[in-house]
C-alpha positions in Angstrom: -110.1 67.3 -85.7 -112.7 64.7 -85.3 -115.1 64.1 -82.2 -114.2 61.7 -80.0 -116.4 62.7 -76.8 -118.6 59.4 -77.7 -116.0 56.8 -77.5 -115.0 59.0 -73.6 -118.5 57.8 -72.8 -118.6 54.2 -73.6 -115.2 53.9 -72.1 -116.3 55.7 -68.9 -119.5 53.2 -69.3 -117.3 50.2 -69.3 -114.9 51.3 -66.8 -118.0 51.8 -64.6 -118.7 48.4 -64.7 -115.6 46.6 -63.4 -115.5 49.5 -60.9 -119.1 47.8 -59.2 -118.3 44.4 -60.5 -115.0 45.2 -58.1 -117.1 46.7 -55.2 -119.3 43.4 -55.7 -116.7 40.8 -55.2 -115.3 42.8 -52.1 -118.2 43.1 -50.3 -119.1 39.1 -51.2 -115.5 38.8 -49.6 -115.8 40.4 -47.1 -118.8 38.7 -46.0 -117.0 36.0 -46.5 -114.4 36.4 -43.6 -116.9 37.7 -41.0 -118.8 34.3 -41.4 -115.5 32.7 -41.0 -114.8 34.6 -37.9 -117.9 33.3 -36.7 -117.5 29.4 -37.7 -114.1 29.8 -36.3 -115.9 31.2 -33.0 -118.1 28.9 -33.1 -115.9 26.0 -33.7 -113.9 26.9 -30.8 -116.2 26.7 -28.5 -118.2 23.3 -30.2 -114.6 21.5 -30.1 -113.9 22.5 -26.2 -118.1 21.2 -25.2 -118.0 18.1 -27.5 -114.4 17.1 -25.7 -116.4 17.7 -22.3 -118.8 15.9 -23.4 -116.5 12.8 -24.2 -114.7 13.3 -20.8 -118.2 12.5 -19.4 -119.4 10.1 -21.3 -116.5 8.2 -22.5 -118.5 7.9 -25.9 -118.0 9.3 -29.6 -121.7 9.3 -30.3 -121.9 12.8 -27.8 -119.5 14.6 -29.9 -121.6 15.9 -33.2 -125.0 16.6 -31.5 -123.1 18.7 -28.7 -120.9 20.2 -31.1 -124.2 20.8 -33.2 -125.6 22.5 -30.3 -123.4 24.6 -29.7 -122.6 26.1 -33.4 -126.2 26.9 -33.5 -126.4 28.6 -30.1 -123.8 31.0 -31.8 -126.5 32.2 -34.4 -125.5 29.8 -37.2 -128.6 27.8 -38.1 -127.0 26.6 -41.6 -123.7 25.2 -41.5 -122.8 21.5 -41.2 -120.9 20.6 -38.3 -118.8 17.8 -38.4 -117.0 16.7 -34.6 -114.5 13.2 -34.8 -112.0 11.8 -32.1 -108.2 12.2 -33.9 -105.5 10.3 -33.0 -101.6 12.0 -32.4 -103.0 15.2 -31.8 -101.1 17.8 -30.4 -98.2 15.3 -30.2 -98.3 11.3 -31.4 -99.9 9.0 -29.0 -102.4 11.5 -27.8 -105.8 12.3 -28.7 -108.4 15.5 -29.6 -111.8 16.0 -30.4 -112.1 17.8 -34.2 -114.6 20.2 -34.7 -115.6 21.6 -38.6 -117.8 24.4 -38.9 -118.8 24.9 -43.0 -121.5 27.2 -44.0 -122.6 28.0 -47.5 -122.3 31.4 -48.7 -124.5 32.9 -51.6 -123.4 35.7 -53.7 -125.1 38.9 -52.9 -123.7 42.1 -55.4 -122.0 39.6 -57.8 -125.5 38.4 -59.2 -125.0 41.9 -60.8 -122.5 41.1 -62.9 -124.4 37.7 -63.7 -122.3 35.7 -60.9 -124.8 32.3 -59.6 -124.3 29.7 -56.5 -122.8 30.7 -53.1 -119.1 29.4 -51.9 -118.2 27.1 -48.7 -116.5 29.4 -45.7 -115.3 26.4 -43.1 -113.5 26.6 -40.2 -111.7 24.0 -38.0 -110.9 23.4 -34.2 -109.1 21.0 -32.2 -109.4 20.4 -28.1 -107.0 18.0 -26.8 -108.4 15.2 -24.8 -104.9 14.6 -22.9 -102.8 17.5 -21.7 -100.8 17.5 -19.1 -103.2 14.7 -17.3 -102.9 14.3 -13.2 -103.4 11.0 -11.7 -104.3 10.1 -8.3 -101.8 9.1 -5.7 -100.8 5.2 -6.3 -101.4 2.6 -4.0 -98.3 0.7 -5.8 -95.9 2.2 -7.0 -92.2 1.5 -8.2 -89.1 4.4 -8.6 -86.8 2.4 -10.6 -85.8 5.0 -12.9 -85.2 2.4 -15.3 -86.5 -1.2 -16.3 -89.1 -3.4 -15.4 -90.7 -1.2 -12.0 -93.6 -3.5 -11.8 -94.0 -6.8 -12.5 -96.3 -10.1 -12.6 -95.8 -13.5 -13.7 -96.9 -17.3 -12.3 -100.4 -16.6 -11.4 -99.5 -13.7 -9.4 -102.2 -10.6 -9.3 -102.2 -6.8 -8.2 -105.8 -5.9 -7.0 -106.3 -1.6 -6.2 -109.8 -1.3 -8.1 -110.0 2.4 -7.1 -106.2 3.2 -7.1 -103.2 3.2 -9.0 -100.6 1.4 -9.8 -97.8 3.7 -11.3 -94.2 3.2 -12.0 -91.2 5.6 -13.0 -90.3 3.1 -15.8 -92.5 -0.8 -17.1 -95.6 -1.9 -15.8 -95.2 -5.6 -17.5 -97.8 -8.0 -16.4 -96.8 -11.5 -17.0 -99.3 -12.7 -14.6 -102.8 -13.3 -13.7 -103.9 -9.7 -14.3 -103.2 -6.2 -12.5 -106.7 -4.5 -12.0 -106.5 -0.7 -11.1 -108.3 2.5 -11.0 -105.2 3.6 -13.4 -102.1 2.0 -14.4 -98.9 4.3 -15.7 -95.8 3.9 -16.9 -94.0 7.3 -16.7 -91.2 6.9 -18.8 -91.6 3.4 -19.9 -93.7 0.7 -21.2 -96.7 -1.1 -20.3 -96.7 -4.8 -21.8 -99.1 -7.4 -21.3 -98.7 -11.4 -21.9 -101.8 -13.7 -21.4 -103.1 -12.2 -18.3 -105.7 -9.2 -18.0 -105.1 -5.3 -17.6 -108.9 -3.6 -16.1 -108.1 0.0 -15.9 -110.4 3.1 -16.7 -107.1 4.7 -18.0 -103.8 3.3 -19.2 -101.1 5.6 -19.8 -97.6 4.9 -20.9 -94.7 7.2 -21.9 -92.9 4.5 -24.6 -95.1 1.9 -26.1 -98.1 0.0 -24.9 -97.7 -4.2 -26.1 -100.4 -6.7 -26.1 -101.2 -9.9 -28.5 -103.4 -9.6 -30.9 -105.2 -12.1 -29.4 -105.5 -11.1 -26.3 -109.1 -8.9 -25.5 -108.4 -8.4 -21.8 -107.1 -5.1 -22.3 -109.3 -1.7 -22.2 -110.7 0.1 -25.4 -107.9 1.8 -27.1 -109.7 5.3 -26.5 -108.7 4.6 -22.7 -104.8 3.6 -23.8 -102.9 7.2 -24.0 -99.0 7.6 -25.2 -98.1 10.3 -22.7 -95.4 10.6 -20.3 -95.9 11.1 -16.7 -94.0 12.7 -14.1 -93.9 10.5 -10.9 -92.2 11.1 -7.7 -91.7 9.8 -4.3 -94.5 11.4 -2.2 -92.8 10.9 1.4 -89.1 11.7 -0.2 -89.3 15.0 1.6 -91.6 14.2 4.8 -89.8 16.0 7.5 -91.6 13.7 10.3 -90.1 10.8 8.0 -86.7 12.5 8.4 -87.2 13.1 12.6 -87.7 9.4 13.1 -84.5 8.2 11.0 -82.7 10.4 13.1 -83.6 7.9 16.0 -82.2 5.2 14.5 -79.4 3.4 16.4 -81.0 5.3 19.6 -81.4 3.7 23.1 -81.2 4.5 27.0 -78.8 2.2 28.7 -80.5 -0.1 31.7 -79.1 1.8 35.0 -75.8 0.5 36.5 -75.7 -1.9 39.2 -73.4 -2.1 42.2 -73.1 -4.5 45.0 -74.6 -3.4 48.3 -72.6 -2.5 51.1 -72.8 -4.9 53.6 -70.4 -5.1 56.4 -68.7 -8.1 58.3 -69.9 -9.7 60.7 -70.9 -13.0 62.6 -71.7 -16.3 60.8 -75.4 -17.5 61.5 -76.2 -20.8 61.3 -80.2 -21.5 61.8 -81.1 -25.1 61.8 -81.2 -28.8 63.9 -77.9 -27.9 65.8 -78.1 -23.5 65.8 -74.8 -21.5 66.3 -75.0 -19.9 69.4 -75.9 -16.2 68.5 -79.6 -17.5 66.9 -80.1 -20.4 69.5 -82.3 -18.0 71.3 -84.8 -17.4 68.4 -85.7 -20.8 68.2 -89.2 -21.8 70.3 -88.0 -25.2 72.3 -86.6 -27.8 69.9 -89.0 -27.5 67.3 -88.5 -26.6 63.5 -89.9 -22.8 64.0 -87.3 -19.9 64.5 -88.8 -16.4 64.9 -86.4 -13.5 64.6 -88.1 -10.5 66.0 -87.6 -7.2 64.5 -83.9 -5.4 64.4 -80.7 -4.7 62.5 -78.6 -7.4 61.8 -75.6 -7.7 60.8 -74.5 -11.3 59.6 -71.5 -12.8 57.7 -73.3 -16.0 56.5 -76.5 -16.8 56.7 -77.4 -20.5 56.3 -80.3 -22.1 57.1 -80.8 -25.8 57.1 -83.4 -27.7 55.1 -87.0 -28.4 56.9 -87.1 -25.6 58.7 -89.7 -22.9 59.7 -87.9 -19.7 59.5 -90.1 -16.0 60.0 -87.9 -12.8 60.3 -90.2 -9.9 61.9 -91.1 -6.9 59.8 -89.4 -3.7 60.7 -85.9 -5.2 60.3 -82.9 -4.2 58.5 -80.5 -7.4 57.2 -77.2 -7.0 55.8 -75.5 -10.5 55.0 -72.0 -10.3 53.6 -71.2 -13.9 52.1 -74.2 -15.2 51.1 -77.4 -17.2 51.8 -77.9 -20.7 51.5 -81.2 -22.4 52.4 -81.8 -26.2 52.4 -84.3 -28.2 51.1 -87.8 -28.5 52.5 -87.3 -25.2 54.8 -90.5 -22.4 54.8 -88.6 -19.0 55.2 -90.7 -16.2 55.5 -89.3 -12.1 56.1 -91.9 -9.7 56.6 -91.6 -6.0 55.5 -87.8 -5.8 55.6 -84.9 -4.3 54.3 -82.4 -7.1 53.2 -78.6 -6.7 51.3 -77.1 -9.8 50.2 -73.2 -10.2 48.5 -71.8 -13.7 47.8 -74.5 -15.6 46.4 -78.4 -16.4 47.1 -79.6 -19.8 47.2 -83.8 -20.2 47.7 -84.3 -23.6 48.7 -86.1 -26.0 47.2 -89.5 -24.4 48.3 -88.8 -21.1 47.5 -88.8 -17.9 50.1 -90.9 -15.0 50.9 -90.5 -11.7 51.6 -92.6 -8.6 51.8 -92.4 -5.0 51.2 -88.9 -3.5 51.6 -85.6 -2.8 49.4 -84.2 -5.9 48.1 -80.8 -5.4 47.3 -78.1 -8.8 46.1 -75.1 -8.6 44.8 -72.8 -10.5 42.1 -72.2 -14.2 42.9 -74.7 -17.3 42.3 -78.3 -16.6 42.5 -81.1 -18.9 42.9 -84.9 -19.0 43.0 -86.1 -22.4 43.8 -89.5 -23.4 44.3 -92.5 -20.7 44.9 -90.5 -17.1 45.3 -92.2 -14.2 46.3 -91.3 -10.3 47.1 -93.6 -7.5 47.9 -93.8 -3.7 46.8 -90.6 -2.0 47.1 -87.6 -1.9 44.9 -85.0 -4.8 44.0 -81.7 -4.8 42.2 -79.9 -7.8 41.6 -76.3 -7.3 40.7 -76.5 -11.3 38.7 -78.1 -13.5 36.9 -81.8 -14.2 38.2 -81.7 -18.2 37.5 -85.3 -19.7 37.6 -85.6 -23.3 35.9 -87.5 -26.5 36.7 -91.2 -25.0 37.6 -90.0 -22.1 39.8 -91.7 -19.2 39.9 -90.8 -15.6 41.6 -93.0 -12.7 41.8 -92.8 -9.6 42.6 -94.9 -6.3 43.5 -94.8 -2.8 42.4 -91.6 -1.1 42.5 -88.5 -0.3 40.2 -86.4 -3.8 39.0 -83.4 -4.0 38.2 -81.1 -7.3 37.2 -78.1 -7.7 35.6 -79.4 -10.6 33.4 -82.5 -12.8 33.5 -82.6 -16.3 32.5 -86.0 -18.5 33.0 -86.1 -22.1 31.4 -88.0 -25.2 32.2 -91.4 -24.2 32.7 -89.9 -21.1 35.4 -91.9 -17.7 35.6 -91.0 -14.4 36.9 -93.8 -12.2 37.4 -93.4 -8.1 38.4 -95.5 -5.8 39.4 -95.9 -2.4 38.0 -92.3 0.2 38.0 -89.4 0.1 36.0 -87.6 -3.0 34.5 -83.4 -2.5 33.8 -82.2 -5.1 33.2 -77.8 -4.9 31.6 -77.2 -8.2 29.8 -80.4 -9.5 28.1 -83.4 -11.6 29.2 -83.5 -15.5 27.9 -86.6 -17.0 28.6 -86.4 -21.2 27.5 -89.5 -23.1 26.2 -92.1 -23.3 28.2 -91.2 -20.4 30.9 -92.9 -17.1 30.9 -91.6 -13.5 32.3 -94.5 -10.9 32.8 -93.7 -7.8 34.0 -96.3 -4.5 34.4 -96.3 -1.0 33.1 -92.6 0.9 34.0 -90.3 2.4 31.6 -88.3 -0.7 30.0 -84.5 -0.8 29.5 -82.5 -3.9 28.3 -78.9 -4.2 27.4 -77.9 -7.1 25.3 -76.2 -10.2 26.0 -72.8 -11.6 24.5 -74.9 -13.2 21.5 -75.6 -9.5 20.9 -79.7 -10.3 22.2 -81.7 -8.3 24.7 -84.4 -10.6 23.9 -84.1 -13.8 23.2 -87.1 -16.7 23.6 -87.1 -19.8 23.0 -89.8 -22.3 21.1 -93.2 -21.8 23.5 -91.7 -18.8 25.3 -94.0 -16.1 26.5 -92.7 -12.5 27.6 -95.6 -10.1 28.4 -95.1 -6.4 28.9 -97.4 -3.8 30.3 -97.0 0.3 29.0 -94.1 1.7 29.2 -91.5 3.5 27.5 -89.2 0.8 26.2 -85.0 0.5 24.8 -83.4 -2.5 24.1 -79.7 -2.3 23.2 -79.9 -5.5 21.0 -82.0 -7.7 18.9 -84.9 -9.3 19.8 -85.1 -12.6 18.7 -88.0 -15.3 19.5 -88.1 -19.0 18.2 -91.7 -20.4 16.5 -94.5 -21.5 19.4 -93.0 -18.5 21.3 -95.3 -15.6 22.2 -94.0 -11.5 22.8 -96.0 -8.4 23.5 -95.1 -5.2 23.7 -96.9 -2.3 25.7 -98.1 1.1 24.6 -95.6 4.1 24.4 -94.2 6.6 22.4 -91.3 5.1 20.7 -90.1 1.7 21.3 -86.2 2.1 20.6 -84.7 -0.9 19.6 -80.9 -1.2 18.6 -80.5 -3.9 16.6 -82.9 -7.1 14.7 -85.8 -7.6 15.4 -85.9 -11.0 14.2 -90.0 -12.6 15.4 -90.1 -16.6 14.4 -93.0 -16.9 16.9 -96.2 -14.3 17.9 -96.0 -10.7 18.5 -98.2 -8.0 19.9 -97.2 -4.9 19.1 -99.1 -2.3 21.4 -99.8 1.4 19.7 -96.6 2.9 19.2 -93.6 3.7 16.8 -91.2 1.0 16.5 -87.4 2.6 15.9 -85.6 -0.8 14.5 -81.7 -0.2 14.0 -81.7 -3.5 11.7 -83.6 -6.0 9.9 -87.6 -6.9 10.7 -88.1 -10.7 10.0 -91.1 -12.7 10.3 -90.9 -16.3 9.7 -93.5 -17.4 11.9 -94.1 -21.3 13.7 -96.8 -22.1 15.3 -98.8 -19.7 17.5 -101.5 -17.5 16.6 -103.4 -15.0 19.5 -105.8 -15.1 21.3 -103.6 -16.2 24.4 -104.6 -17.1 28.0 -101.6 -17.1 30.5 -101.7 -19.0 33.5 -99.2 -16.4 35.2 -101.0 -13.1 34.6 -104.4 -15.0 34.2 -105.2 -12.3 31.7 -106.2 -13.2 27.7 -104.2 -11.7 25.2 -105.1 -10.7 21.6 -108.5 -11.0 21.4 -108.4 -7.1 20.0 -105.8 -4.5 20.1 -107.4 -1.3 20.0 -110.9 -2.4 19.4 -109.8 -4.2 16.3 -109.9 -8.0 16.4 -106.9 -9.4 15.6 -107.7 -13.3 16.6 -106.2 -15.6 14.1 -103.1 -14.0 13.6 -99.4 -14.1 14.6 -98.0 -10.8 14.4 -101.0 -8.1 15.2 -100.1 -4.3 15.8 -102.8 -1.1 15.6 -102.0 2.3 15.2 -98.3 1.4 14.6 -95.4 2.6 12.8 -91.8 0.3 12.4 -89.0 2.8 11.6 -86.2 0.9 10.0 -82.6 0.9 8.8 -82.7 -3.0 7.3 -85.7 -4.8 5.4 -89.0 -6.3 6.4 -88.8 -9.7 5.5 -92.0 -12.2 5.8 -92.3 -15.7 5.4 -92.7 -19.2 6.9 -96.7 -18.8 6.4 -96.7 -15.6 8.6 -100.1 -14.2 9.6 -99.6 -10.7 9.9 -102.4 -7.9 10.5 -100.3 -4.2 11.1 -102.5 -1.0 11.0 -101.0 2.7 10.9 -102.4 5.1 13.0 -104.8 7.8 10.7 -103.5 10.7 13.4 -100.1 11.1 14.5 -98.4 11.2 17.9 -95.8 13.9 18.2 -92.4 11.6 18.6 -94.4 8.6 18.2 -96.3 6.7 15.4 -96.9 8.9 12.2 -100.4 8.9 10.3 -100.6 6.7 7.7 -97.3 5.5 7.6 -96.6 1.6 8.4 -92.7 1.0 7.5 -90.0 2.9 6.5 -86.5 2.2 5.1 -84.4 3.7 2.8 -82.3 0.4 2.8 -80.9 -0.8 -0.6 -81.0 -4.4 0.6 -83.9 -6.9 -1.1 -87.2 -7.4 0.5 -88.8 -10.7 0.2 -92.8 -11.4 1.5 -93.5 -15.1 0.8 -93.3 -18.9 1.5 -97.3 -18.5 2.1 -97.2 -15.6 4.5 -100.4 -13.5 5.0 -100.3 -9.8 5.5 -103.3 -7.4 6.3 -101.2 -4.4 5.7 -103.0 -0.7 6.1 -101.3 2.2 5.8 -98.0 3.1 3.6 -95.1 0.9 3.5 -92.0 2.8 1.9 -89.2 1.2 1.1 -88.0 3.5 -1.8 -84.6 1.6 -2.3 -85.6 -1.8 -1.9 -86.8 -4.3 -4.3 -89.9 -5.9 -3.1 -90.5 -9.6 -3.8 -93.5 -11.0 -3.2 -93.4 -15.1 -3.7 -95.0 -18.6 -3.1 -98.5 -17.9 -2.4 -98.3 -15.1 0.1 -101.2 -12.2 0.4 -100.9 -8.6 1.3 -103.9 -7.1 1.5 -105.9 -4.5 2.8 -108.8 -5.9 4.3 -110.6 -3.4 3.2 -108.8 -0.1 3.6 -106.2 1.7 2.6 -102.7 -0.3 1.5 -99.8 1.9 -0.2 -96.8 0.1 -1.3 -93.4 2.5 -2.4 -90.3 0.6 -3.5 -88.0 0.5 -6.1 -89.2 -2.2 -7.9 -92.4 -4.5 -6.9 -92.3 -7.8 -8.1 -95.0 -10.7 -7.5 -94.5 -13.9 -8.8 -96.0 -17.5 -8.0 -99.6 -16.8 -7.0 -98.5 -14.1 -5.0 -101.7 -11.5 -4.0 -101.4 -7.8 -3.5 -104.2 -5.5 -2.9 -105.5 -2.1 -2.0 -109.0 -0.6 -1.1 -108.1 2.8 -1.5 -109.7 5.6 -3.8 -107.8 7.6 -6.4 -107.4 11.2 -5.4 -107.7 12.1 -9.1 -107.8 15.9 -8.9 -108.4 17.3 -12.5 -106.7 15.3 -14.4 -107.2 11.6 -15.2 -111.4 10.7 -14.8 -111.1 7.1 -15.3 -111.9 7.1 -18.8 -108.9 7.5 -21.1 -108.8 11.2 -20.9 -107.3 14.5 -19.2 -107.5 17.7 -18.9 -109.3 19.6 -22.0 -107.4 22.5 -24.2 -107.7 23.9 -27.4 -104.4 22.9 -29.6 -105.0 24.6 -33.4 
């Protein structure tokens, strides 16, 4: 048998050799994957800093260096890092910072077997710039779930520097330029014509459009494809849902009733006296003194130029009516008078002073220069005062079936409550003031509780106040309201002249409409001799026509502004309980359209939210802020012809959108 232990030896030789050329290339492996365990660690953590970085500093040229930094924080001093901004990553129309880690590896055992060179371990991370981004709270904002929400064309311009301006569906700006903090289109488009877009971040859930030619549009880092989730934010405000409750409210005025007044004996006081008053007359003269007593009379009449007094301390019951002539000076002191069947002043007017006043239905007069002391009064009629009559009256509770004032005519009453069942008309140039009492007005058979005409003025002190009808005032006319909780008002409110609304909620079963004509405040008046609209609450509101501070208008119809309307209406920044809410201005969840324009000028602060209606704002007008805060909620906003709209608010950003194009950070591969 031949020897074959040599040939065991070689082959056990060679056999040794791919055995450590084996262990060689494993170990050179696995060196291999524990540097790329690292690069990938390190890669990680380089993409997340560099897209930090960017988020800061809105600029590509941060993104190697800090990447750079940090991969050689980690212990790798060798590799070349590589960091890039990438386009439709995680999903298209996004973007994320790209981080490559690549070292060079040499080969350590294989140089055994004659192996040279070293091989590339890389590794590769993404961070995504625009997750899930949050935006701030708009200042304009449109729920149309559904095409164009916001919209610009003719000159017109939206103006929230430090807000947004968000809508459920299009933002299309076929205007001027809209110029916010942020400007989103949740589901929908953002389009651009001629005009400009200045926003740190545009955001748009469809397609962004713009010419080609058109620069005035931010850098395309700060244009993302992302949708947005937008909601009402007052959809569930439970003080919101209180005050609607209100609407249609009111107290009805108190019922009148004639007095009673018993029968009894005709007086006739004059040139030829009946016989039962012949006594109170001193000789022949004009002058009758009635001393102090009850009387009981069936008609009083009392002929013209005559001196009549009646004593204080008396007690007067006529049954079928007074009639005074002309030219006659009749004077009751502190008395206690009931009238039925009519009262007829004179030509010059009568006075009387403290006591209960009490007339019933029939024709009712005030002639000349009327005047009544403290105590109550209730006048079962019509109080007629025309032609430069005036009636005033002191403190005490007043109550009149109607009022009607015209031709120059004021009425003038003192502190206690006004009830008054079938409306107050005051013609042009006549003025009712009346002082702080709780107000309540029933409406007339034209459906107003209010109605003045052209250079009417109607000044009321603090009071609660219902009116159970519109209100309606004629241009040159002039209206203010008192302080209170909640003025309830069940019907229009329909204002063609100037209004002060004192601090309070306004609950408006109807329409609001402003098309004001002619009067702007401050305003003397000659009857109260007190100015008018300097300030409301500290705040000057000289110059303008409608003025209200620390005010909220709680609505079932629209707000409607026009006819170069100069309104200034604040919101109160704390809330009353049962009266104005903070920050809220207007409310309505009416479907109908609302239309702001034909020049009209609003200083609006505070939220206006008419989520159903489509807001028009046209032909020059201005809303603005003056300043402050302005939030605008409708379903769709529209401003066309040179229209201005404008907010100084600041965009509660939280961590999501910083004004430059990106959101919140997150690694995505």
């Amino acid at each position: 048998m031949r020897d074959s232990r040599g040939t065991v030896a070689v082959i056990g030789a060679l056999s040794l050799v791919a055995v450590i050329g084996s262990a060689a290339f494993a170990v050179d492996l696995n060196r291999g994957y524990d540097q790329r365990i690292a690069n990938q660690r390190a890669a990680d953590m380089g993409a997340l800093a560099a897209a930090l970085a960017y988020k800061a500093a809105n600029s590509e040229t941060v993104l190697a260096p800090t990447a750079q930094d940090v991969v050689l924080v980690n212990g790798i001093a060798d590799a070349t890092v590589t960091a890039t901004l990438v386009n439709d990553v995680p999903t298209a129309g996004t973007k994320a910072v790209k981080v490559t880690v690549t070292t060079r590896m040499p080969f350590a055992l294989g140089t055994a077997l004659g192996l040279r060179g070293a091989y590339d371990v890389g590794a590769t991370a993404y961070a995504s710039l625009s997750s899930a981004a949050q935006i701030g709270t708009p200042c304009i904002l449109s729920l149309a779930s559904s095409g164009t929400g916001i919209s610009t064309s003719g000159g017109a311009t939206i103006n929230t520097p430090d807000c947004v301006v968000a809508a459920v569906s299009t933002v299309e700006n076929g205007g001027t330029g809209i110029t916010a903090k942020n400007i989103i289109a949740g589901t929908g488009s953002v389009i651009n014509n001629y005009g400009t877009l200045s926003a740190d971040l545009i955001r748009y859930g469809n397609s962004f459009t713009n010419p080609s030619w058109n620069t005035n549009v931010p850098s395309s880092d700060k244009i993302i494809k992302d949708t947005t989730d937008i909601t009402d934010p007052l959809a569930d405000n439970v003080d919101l849902a209180n005050a609607r409750a209100l609407i249609g409210s009111f107290i009805a005025p108190r019922s009148l009733a004639n007095p009673v007044t018993p029968s009894g004996t005709d007086w006739t006081i004059g040139w030829t006296p009946s016989a039962n008053v012949a006594a109170y007359r001193s000789g022949t003269s004009a002058n009758y003194t009635i001393p102090a007593g009850n009387y009981t009379i069936g008609k009083l009449t009392i002929d013209g130029g005559l001196n009549v007094r009646f004593a204080s301390g008396s007690n007067i019951t006529v049954a079928n009516g007074v009639s005074i002539g002309g030219g006659s000076t009749i004077v009751f002191g502190d008395v206690n008078l009931k009238v039925n069947g009519g009262f007829a002043s004179g030509s010059s007017g009568v006075t009387l002073g403290n006591g209960t006043i009490e007339i019933g239905s029939g024709s009712i007069s005030f002639n000349g220069t009327n005047a009544i002391g403290n105590g109550a009064v209730a006048i079962n009629g019509t109080v007629n005062l025309g032609g430069g009559s005036s009636l005033s009256m002191g403190t005490g509770n007043h109550a009149f079936q109607s009022v009607a004032l015209s031709g120059g005519g004021w009425m003038k009453l003192g502190d206690g409550d006004l009830d008054v069942g079938a409306g107050i008309t005051v013609g042009g140039g006549s003025t009712l003031a009346a002082g702080k009492g709780d107000y309540r007005l029933g409406k007339a058979s034209s459906g107003d509780a209010v109605n003045l005409s052209g250079s009417a003025v109607m000044l009321m002190g603090d009071g609660a106040f219902s009116a159970n009808g519109n209100i309606t005032t004629s241009g040159g006319s002039r209206l203010v309201f008192g302080k209170t909780t909640n003025h309830l008002i069940n019907g229009n409110m329909i204002i063609a002249g100037s209004v002060l609304f004192g601090t309070s909620r306004y609950t408006i079963a109807g329409n609001f409409t402003n098309g004001t004509g002619g009067s702007t405040w401050p305003y003397t008046s000659s009857v109260t001799g007190l100015t008018y609209g300097n300030t409301l609450e500290g705040v000057s509101v000289s110059g303008y026509d409608m003025a209200g501070i620390n005010v909220s208008f709680i609505l079932s119809g629209t707000l409607n502004l026009g006819g170069g309307a100069k309104t200034k209406l604040i919101a109160a920044t704390t809330g009353t309980n049962g009266g104005a809410i903070a920050d809220l201005l207007i409310d309505s969840l009416t479907s109908s359209a609302t239309s702001w324009g034909a020049g009209a000028q609003n200083v609006f602060v505070g939220a206006v939210h008419l989520p159903n209606s489509d807001v028009t704002m046209s032909g020059g007008s201005t809303t603005l802020s003056a300043g402050q805060c302005f939030m605008l909620i409708a379903n769709r906003i529209a401003a066309t012809g040179g229209a201005a709209t404008g907010s100084a608010c600041t965009s509660i950003t939280g961590g999501g959108s910083s004004g430059n194009g990106t959101g919140s950070i997150g690694l995505v591969q």
